[in-house]
C-alpha atoms as one frame of an Amber mdcrd trajectory, in Angstrom:
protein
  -4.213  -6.310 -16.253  -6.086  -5.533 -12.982  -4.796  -1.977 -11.548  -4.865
  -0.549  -8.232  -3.890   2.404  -6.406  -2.039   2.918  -2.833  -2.969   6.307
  -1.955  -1.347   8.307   1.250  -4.126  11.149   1.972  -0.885  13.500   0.936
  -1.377  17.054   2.186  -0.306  19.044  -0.938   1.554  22.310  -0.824  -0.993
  25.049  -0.163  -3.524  22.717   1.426  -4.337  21.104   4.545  -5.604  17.721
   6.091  -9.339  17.711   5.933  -8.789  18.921   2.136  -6.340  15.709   1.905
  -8.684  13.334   2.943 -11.860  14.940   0.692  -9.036  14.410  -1.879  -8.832
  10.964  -1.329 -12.198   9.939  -1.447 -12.624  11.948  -5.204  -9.502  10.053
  -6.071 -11.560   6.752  -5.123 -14.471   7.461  -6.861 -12.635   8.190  -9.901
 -10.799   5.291  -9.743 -13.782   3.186  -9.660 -15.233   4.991 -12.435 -11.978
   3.742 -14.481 -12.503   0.337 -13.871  -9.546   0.145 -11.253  -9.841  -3.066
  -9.525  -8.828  -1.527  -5.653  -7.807   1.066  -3.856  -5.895   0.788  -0.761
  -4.600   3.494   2.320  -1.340   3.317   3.732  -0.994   3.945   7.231   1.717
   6.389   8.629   2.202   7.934  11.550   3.972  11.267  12.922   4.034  12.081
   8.633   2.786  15.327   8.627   1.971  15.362   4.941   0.423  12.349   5.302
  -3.270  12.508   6.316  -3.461   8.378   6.450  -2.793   7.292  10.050  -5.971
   5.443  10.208  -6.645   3.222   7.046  -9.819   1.435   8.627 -11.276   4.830
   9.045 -10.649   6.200   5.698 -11.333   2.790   4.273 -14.943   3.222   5.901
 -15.767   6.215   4.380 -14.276   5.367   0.763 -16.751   1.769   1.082 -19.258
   4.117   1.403 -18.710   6.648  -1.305 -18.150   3.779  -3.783 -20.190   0.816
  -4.969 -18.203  -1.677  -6.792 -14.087  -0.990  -6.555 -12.155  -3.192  -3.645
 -11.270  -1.137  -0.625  -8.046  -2.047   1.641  -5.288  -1.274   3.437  -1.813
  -1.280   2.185  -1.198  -2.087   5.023  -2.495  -1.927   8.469   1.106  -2.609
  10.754   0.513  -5.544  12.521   3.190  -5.678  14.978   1.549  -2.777  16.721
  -2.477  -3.933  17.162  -4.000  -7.119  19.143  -4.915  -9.479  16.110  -8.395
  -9.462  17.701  -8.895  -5.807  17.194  -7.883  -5.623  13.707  -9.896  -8.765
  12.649 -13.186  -7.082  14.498 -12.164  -4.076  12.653 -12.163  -5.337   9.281
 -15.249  -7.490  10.000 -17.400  -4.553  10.610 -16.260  -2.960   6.885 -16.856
  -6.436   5.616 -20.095  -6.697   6.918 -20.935  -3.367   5.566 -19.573  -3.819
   2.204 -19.337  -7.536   1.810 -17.400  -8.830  -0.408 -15.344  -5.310  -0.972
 -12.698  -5.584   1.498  -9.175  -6.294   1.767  -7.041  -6.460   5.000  -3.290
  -5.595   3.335  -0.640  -6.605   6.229   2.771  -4.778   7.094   4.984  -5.288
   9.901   7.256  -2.274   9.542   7.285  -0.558  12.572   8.351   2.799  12.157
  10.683   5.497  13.349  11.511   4.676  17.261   9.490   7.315  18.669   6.271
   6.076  16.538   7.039   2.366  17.645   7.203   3.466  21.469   4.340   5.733
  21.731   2.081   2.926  20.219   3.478   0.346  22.477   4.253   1.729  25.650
   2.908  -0.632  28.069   3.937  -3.660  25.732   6.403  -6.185  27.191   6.652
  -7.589  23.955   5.489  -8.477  20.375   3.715 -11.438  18.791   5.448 -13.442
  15.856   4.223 -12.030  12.265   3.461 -15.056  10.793   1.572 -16.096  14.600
  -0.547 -12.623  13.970  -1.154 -13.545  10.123  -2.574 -16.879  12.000  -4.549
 -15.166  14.564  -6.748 -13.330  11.864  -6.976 -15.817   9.676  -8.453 -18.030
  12.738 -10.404 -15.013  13.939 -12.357 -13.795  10.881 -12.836 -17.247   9.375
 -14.501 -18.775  12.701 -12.074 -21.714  12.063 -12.138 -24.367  15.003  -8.627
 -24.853  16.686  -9.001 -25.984  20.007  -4.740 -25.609  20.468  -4.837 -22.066
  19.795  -4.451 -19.851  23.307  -7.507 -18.030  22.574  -9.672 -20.925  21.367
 -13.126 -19.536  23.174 -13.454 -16.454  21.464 -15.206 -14.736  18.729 -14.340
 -11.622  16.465 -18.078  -9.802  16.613 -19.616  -9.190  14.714 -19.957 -12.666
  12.835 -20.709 -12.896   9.012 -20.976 -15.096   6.540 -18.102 -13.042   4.154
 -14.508 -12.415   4.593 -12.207  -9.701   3.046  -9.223 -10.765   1.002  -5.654
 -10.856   2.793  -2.703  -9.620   1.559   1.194  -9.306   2.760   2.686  -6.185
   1.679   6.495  -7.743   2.068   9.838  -6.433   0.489  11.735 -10.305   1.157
  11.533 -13.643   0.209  11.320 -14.544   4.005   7.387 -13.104   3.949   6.683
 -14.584   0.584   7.410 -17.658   1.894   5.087 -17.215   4.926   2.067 -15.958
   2.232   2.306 -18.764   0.475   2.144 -20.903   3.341  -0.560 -19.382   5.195
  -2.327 -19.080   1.685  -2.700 -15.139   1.286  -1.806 -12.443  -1.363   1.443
 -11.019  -1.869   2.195  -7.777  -2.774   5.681  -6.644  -3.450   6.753  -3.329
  -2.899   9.362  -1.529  -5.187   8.547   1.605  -3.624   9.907   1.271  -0.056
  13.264   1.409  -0.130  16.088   1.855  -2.721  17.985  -0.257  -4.548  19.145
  -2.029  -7.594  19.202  -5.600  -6.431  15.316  -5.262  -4.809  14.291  -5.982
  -8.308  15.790  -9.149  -7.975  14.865  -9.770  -4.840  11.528  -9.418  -5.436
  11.858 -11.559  -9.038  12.682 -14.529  -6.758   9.657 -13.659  -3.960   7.054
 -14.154  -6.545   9.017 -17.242  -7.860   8.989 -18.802  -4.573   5.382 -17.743
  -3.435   3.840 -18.998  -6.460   5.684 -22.368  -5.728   4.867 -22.977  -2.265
   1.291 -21.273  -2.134  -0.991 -23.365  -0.129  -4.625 -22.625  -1.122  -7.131
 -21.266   1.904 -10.356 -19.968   2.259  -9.084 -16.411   1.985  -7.066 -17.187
  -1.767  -7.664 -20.274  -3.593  -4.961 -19.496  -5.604  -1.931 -17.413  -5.559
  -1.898 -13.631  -6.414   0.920 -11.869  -7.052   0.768  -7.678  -7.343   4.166
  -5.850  -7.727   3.722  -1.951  -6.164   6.214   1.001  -7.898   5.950   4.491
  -7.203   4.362   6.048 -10.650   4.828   9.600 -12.278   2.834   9.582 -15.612
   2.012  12.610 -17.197   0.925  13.903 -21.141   4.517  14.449 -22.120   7.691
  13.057 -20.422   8.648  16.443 -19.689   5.991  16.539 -17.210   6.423  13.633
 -15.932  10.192  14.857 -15.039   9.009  17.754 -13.396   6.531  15.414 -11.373
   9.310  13.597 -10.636  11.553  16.024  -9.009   8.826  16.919  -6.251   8.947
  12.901  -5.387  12.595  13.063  -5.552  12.676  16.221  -2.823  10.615  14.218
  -0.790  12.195  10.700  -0.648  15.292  12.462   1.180  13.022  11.902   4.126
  14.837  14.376   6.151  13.623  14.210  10.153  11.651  10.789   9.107   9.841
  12.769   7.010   9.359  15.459   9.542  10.660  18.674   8.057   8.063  19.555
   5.299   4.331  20.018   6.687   3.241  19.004   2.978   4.012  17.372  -0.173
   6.044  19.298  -2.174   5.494  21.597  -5.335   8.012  21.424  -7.939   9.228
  24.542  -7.488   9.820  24.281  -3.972  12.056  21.064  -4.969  13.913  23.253
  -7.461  14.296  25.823  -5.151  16.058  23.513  -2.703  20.015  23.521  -2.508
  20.906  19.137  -2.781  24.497  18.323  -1.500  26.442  15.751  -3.585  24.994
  12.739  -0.951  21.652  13.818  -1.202  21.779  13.926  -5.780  23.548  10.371
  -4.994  20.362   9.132  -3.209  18.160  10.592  -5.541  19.777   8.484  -8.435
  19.311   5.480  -5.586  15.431   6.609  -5.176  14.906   6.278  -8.680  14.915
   2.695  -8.669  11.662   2.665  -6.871   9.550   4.938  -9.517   7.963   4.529
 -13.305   8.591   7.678 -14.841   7.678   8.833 -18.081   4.580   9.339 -20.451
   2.052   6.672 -21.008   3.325   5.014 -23.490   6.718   4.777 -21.685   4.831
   3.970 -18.312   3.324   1.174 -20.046   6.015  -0.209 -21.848   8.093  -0.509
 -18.153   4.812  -1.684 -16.173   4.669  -4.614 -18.661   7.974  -5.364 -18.144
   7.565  -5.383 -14.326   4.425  -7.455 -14.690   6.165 -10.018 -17.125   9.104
 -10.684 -14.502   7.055 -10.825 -11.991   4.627 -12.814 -13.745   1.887 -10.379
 -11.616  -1.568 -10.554 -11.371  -2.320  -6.998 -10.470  -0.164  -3.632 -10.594
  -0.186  -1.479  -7.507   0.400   2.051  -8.518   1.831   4.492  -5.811   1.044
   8.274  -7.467   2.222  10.550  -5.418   2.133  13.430  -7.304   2.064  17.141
  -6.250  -1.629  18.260  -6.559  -4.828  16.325  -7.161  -5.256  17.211 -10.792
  -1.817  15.335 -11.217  -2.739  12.459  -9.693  -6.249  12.206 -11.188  -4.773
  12.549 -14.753  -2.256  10.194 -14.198  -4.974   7.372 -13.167  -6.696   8.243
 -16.256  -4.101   7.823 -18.797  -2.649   4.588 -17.168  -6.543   3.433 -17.345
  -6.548   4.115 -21.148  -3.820   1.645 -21.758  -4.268  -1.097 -19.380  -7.779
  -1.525 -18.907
């Protein structure tokens, strides 16, 4: 089974950004080392614990401090960036690390403030699917003398291009994947619930069925993306778990805590009865346990999904967490 990991740059308790980021790359190396297949960036913005509002950055400097593990983002938002920039973007990593690079797609748009500061002077938006078109057209070079910007070329031109992927929580994008012959990647992790597993049962069905090959995929691929907390002992694991569990209240949009919380700061905290209820609700979205019980619910993700690839979310208080929790799940599944 082909692993990879969706990392955040997380600020951890004590720490600070440029410490976040130097985090991130060691977290990529070591990944690589494992035999993890890719690692991708998110991209969030007004997070403060977040250090990843620029995935094509990051992903830059992570091409370079690697050699052989896929580099992407998971996912660049596409309803806020001209098609045209993004695909010149991710043609310059490409045609620095050919081969390497994977241009993961989102279209969430964030809280309202985040969505109007990035497109103030925007009377409106472009279609998804219409943007999903757009790069495909611009980093392929692919003649289409209908489309409104027929004359024009992403620069700089190369004879590669990097993998795409939808990052999708609905059978509506699955369905647009397959059709415009890209990866699909479905997330767990994003919001609660005990019918997304279902939902996302009958994506993959319906992607695999309707998948129209391209130059990007010739086939379809299928990843399914939980949150993880793997530790030595499930004990540990737990007590991972109750620092995620803090966090995924996401009080002020994730505004209130400057960092990614200890443990004890999450014990310390006083829950009300609605915030223990969507706790419960958040659990849905994480693995928890040792390996051996990691593994055992992985493979049953992977078997209803029928997945190609797992994409493992770790957020974890503290780099030594994380790190040991790549290296255990790389024991079993690689």
């Amino acid at each position: 089974m082909k692993l990879g990991i969706l990392d955040y740059a997380q600020i951890d308790e004590g720490s600070n950004a440029q410490t976040a980021l130097k985090n991130t790359v060691e977290l990529a190396q070591l990944a690589e080392s494992l035999g993890y297949e890719r690692f991708w960036m998110a991209e969030h913005h007004n997070v403060p614990a977040f250090a990843s509002s620029s995935p094509e950055l990051v992903m830059m400097r992570l091409a370079d401090a690697t050699e052989r593990i896929r580099i992407g983002s998971g996912g660049v938002m596409i309803p806020h960036y001209s098609p045209y920039k993004v695909a010149e973007n991710f043609r310059v990593l490409e045609a620095f690390h050919p081969g390497r690079i994977d241009l993961g797609m989102g279209n969430t748009v964030g809280t309202a403030l985040v969505n109007r500061t990035l497109n103030e002077n925007k009377k409106s938006k472009l279609n998804y699917e219409q943007s999903v078109i757009d790069l495909k057209k611009y980093l392929s070079d692919e003649e289409d003398a209908e489309h409104r910007f027929a004359a024009i070329t992403a620069n700089p031109v190369i004879s590669t291009i990097p993998q795409m992927w939808v990052l999708s929580t609905s059978v509506r994008n699955a369905k647009m994947a397959a059709k415009q012959g890209v990866g699909y990647t479905f997330g767990l992790f994003p919001i609660a619930g005990i019918d997304k597993l279902n939902i996302g049962i009958q994506a993959a069905k319906i992607y695999r069925e309707e998948f129209k090959p391209s130059a990007f995929m010739l086939e379809p691929k299928v990843s399914v993306a939980p949150f993880v907390v793997v530790a030595e002992t499930n004990k540990l694991a737990k007590e991972y778990a109750e620092a995620l569990d803090f966090w995924l209240l996401g009080t002020d949009n994730f505004g209130q805590l400057r960092e990614f919380p200890s443990v004890e700061t999450a014990r310390s905290y006083a829950y009300s009865e609605k915030e223990k209820a969507i706790i419960q609700a958040n659990r849905t979205r994480m693995v928890i346990g040792d390996v051996q019980n990691v593994r055992r619910q992985l493979n049953e993700l992977i078997d209803q999904f029928k997945a190609d690839e797992v994409l493992l979310v770790p957020l974890m208080p503290g780099l030594e967490a994380r790190k040991k929790a790549i290296e255990l799940l790389a024991e079993v599944f690689i």
